[in-house]
N, C-alpha and C positions, 0 to 999 in steps of 0.2 A: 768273244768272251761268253762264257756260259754262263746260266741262271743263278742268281746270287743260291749258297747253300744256307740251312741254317749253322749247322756246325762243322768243322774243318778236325776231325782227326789229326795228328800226327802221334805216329807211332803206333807198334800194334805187336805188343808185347801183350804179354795177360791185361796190364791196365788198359791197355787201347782197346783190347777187342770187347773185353768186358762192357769198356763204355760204348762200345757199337752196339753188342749183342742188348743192352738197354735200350737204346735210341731208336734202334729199329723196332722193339717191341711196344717203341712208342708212338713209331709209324712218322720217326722224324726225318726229317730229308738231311742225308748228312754225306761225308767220303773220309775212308779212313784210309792213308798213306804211311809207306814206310822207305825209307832208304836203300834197308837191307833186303837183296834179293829174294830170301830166304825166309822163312820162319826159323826159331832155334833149335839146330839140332843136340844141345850141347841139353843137359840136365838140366845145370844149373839151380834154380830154387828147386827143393825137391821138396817141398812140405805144404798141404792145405788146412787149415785150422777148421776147426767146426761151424765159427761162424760165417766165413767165407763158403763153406758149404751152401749152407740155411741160405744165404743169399743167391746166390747162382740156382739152387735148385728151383725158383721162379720161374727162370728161361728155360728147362725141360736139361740143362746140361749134368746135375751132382751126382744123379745116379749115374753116368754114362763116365763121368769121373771116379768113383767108389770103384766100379768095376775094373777099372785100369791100372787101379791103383795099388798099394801094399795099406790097412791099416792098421796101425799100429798102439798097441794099449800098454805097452811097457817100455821100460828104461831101464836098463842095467848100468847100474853106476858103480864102474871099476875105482874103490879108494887104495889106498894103499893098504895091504893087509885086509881086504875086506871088502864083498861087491855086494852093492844091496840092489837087489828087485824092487822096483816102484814101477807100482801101476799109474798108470798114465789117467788124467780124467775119471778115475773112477768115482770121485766124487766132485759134488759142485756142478755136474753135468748133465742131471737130471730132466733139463726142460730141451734139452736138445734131440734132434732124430741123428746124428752125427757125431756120439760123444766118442771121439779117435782122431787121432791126427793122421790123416792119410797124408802115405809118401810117394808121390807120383812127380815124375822129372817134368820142368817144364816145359820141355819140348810138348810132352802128351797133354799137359791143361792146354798149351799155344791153340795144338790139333784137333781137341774137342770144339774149343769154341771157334776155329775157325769153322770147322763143320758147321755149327750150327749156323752159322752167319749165311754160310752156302747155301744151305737149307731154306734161307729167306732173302733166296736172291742178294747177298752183298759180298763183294768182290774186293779182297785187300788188295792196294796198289799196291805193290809193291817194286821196290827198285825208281822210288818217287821222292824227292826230296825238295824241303820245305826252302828255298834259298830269301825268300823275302819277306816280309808280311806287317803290312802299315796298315792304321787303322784309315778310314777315310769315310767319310758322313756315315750312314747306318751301319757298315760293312767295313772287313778287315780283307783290302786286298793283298792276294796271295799268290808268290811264284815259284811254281812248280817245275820239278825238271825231272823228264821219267827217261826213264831208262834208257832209250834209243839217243836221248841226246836234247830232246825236245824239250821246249820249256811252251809253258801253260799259265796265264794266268785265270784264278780263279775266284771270285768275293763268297766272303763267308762272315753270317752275324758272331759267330764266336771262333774261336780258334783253342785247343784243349789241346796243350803240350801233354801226353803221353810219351816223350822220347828220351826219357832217363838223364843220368848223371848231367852227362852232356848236352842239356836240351836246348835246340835250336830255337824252340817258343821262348822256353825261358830270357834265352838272349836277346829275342830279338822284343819281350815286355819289357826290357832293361830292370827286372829282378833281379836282386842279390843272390847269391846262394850263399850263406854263410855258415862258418867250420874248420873244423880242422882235421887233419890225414893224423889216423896211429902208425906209431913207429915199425909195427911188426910189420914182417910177410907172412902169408899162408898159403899154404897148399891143400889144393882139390884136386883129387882123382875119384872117379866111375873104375869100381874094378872088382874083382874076386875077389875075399878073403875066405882061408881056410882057416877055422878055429874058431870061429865066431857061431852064437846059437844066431839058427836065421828067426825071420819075426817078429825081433825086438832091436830098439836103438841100444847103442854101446856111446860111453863115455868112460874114458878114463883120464884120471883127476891124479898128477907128477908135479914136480916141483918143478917142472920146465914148460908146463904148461896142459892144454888141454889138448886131447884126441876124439875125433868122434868117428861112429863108424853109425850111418843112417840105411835103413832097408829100402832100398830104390824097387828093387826085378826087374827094371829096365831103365835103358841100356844093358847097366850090368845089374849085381846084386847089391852093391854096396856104394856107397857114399864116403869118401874118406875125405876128411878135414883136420889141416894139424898145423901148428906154428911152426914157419921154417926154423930150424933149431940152429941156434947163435953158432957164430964160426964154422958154420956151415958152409960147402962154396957156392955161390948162386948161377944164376943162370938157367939151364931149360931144366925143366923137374924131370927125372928117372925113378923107375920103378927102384930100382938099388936106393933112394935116397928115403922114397916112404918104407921099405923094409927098413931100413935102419932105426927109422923111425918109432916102427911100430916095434922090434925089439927092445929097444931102449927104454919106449916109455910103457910098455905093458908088461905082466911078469904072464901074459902066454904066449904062447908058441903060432903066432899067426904068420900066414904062409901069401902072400900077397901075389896076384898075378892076374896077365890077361888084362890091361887096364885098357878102357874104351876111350877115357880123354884124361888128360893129367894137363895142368895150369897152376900159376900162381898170382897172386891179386893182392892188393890193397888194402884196405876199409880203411872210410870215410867215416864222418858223422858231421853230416851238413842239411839245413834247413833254408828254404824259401824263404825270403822275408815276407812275400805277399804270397797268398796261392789265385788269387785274382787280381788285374790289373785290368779294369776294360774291359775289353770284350773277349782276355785271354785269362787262361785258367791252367792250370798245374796240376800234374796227380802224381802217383808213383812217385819212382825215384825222380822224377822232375823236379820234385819237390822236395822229399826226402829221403835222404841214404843214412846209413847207420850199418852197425855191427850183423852180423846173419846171426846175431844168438835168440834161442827162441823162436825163430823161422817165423818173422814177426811179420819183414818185406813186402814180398809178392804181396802177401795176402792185407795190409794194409792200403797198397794201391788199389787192388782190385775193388775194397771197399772206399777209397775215394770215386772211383769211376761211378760206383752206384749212387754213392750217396747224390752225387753231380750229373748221373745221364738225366734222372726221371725230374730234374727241376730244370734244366735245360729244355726237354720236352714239354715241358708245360707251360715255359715262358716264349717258349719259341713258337707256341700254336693259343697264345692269347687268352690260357688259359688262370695264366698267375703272374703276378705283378714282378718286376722286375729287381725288386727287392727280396725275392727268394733265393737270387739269385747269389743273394750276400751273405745267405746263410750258410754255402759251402765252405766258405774262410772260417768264419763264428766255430762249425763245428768237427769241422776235421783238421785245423790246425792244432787245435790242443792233444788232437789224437797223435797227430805225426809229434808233437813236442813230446808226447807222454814216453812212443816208441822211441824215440831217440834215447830219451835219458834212460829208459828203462834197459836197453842194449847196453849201450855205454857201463851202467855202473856192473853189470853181468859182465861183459867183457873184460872190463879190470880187474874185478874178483877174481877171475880165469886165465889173465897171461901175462899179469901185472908182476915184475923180476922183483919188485921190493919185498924187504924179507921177512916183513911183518904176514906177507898176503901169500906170499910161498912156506910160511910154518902154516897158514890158515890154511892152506891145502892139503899138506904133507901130515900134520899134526894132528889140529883140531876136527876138520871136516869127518874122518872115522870115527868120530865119538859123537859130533853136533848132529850130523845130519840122519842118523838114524831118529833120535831125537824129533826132530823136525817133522821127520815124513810121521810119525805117530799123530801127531798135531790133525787131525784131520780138517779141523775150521782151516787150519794155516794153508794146509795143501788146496783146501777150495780155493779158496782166494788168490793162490798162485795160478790154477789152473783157469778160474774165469778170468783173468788176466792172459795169459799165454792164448788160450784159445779165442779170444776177443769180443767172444758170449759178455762181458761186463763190459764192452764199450756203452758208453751213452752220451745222449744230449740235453740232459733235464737242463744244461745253465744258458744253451741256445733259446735263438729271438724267436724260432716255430716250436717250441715245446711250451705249451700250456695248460694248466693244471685249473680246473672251473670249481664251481663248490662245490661241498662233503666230499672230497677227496677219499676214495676209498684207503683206509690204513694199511693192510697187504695188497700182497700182487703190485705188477709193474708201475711206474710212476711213468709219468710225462716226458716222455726222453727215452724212455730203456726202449730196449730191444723186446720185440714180441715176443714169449717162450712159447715152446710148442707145446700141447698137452696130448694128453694120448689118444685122443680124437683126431692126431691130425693138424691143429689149428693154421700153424704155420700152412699147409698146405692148403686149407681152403681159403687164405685169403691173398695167398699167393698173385700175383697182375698188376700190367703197370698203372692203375689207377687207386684211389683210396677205399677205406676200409671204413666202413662204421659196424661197431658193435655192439650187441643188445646186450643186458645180460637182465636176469631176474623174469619174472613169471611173463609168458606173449603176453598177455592179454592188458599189459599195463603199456603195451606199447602200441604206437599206429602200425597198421600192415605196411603202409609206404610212409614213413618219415617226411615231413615238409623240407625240403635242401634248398630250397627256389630253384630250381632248373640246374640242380647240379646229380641230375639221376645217371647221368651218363658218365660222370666222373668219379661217383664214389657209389660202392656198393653195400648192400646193409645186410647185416647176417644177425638172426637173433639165434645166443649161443643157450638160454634158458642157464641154467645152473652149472650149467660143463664149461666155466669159465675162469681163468686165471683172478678174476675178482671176486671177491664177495657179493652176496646183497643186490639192488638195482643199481647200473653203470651204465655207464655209457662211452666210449672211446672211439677215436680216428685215428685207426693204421695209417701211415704214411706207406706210399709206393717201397720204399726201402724197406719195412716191417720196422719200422719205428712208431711208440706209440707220438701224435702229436696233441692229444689233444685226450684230456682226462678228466670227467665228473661224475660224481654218484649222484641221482634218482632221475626223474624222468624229464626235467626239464631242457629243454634243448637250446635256451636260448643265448647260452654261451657257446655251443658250438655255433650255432649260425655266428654270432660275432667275430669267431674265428675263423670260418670258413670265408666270411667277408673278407679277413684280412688278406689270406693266403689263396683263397680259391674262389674270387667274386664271381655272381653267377651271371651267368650269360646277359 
């Protein structure tokens, strides 16, 4: 038997590798395994939100993503009688370096981060599968079976299901998943359309339901997603059944061909009941599935991985108490709950046959929703929603707020914004952040941490700061603010560094 690890991977979709490509950059001894031979060659998620960006650009991969990718700043929304251009992000998205929703298949995010991982020496098993895993004194041991046939047992302090829908961790924390399957089927194809402006997403909004047409460039150019259409005959999807499609429910003349992969699928909307049991843990679709509206998915797991590599990291090198380890549940459960329902009630508005919500498409929607997009407050707040820029954790047990609270700029919990200096970029690494704000000279050159120089680094921003006035704040490893007070006294963050990050 090998040396116990500290953490056991499974699975190594975007959530798995993400939570490697953390774990390593936190120098933690860990192995990520997957079943499948392969990495994904199929599209599949084809959308990265901006804050998932901002996150991953720490590990040197966003910009190596941007370049791959299609982004995209508009939306053409086909009504009936009438297609209204919206710009995408254009507002509300001010503090970001990333205000676009890049469209890159996930095979090519899978490819990026696996590279990077290669880049630092780490090797996905793959063709490796999880068949046992019991907890037993400090360690969860674990039975492996790779590829030639051979099985392996291996001990590991934690075990991090990464393996979707189906997860073999899940089952084997005796976790509920709890939910229920929608009625409909849908259809996905990768393929050419002729007729379409390239550049921008297409939706078009029928009484039979929704169409989308998303800018991939690779594989093909296009993304096609549509409700199998009722009395329809089922079975293996044909390029003759999405033309039909697209004639039917669009009034242009689009020419469909050359398709790279064509499927048909499900959706679920099902929740973990725990996302930690012991010494095992949940992300991704492990945890939670839901509708693909909003292209919420992927990019929700991959922020679970992070929120969860860099406390793992630091509980597993003695650096933070084991009760940080509780804050992964506290604050991405409500996140995964918020996604669910927030798809869910989009989905219904979108393929829902009742004929109050099919006049609401047919009817009203060409009159309201011009309306709407004028709204500019309204469209911010949809868009720091959709792009995930307004996730927060002001109501978690590591978000603290000390005296004089500055009245602007980020609270205790939000997300770091970026300023045009950069910010986000300079305090980018897997350790903490302290920051200065207000005139040097009211602060020491080296802050007193008690022997936590090596964990957290101190940056004095002088006036070029998201606060007002004299501040003072602790970036969390994630770009989370955790830890929030105006003037110079610091002895409320020591108290909280006590709690979360004792010093040596």
């Amino acid at each position: 038997m090998t040396a116990p690890l500290d953490v056991l991977v499974v699975g190594a979709g975007p959530t798995g590798l993400a939570l490697a490509t953390q774990l390593r950059a936190c120098a933690t001894p860990f192995r990520i395994v997957d079943r499948s031979l392969d990495r994904a060659r199929e599209s599949r998620a084809p959308a990265i939100q901006p804050r998932t960006l901002e996150m991953l650009s720490a590990f040197g991969v966003a910009d190596d993503l941007v370049d791959r990718g299609s982004a995209a700043v508009g939306l053409h929304l086909h009504l009936p009688r009438r297609v209204l251009h919206v710009p995408v992000f254009d507002v509300g998205c001010d503090d970001t370096p990333y205000p676009f929703l890049l469209f890159l298949p996930q095979s090519e995010t899978e490819a990026v981060l696996t590279a990077r991982l290669a880049e630092r020496d780490v090797t996905v098993e793959r063709g490796t599968e999880l068949l046992s895993a019991e907890p037993e004194d400090a360690h969860v041991r674990c039975r492996l079976r790779r590829r030639d046939g051979a099985e392996e047992t291996v001990r590991a302090r934690y075990v991090v299901g990464c393996d979707g829908a189906h997860s073999t961790v899940r089952a084997r924390a005796g976790i509920d998943f709890e939910g229920y399957a929608y009625p409909q089927t849908f259809l996905l194809a990768d393929l050419e359309a002729e007729g379409l402006e390239p550049g921008v997403a297409h939706t078009y909004m029928s009484a039979a339901g929704l169409l989308f047409f998303f800018p991939l460039g690779t594989p093909a150019t296009w993304r096609m997603i549509a409700m199998h259409p009722p009395g329809a005959p089922g079975g293996e999807v044909t390029l003759d059944l999405l033309q039909r499609i697209a004639d039917d429910w669009t009034p242009d003349r689009l020419s469909l061909c050359d398709p790279v992969w064509m499927t048909s699928f499900r959706i679920h909307n099902r929740g973990a009941a725990h996302y930690r049991k012991g010494p095992f843990f949940l992300a991704g679709d492990a945890a939670h599935i839901h509708s693909p509206a909003g292209g919420q998915g992927m990019n929700t797991g991959i922020q679970d991985a992070l929120n969860l590599g860099w406390k793992l990291a630091h509980v597993c090198r003695g650096a933070a108490p084991e009760e940080l380890l509780d804050t992964y549940q506290a604050e991405r459960a409500p996140v995964g709950h918020g996604v669910r329902r927030l798809t869910d009630r989009a989905f219904t508005v979108g393929t829902s046959s009742h004929p109050a919500l099919r006049l609401a498409r047919t009817r009203l929607a060409p009159h309201v929703a011009p309306l709407l997009l004028r709204a500019t407050g309204a469209r911010a707040r949809l868009f720091r929603t959709v792009s995930e820029l307004g996730i927060h954790y002001r109501r978690g047990p590591a978000s603290v707020t000390g005296p004089r609270r500055p009245r602007q700029g980020p609270r205790a919990g939000d997300r770091l914004p970026d300023t045009p200096a950069g910010l986000q970029r300079r305090v980018a690494g897997p350790g903490y952040h302290l920051l200065l704000t207000g005139p040097a000279h009211l602060w020491p050159e080296v802050p007193p941490l008690g022997g936590r120089r090596d964990l957290v680094s101190t940056h004095h921003l002088g006036t070029r700061s998201p606060w007002p006035g004299i501040t003072h704040a602790l970036v969390r490893p994630d770009g989370y603010v955790g830890y929030l007070a105006g003037g110079t006294d610091l002895t409320g963050l020591r108290t909280h560094l006590d709690r979360w990050l004792p010093a040596p």
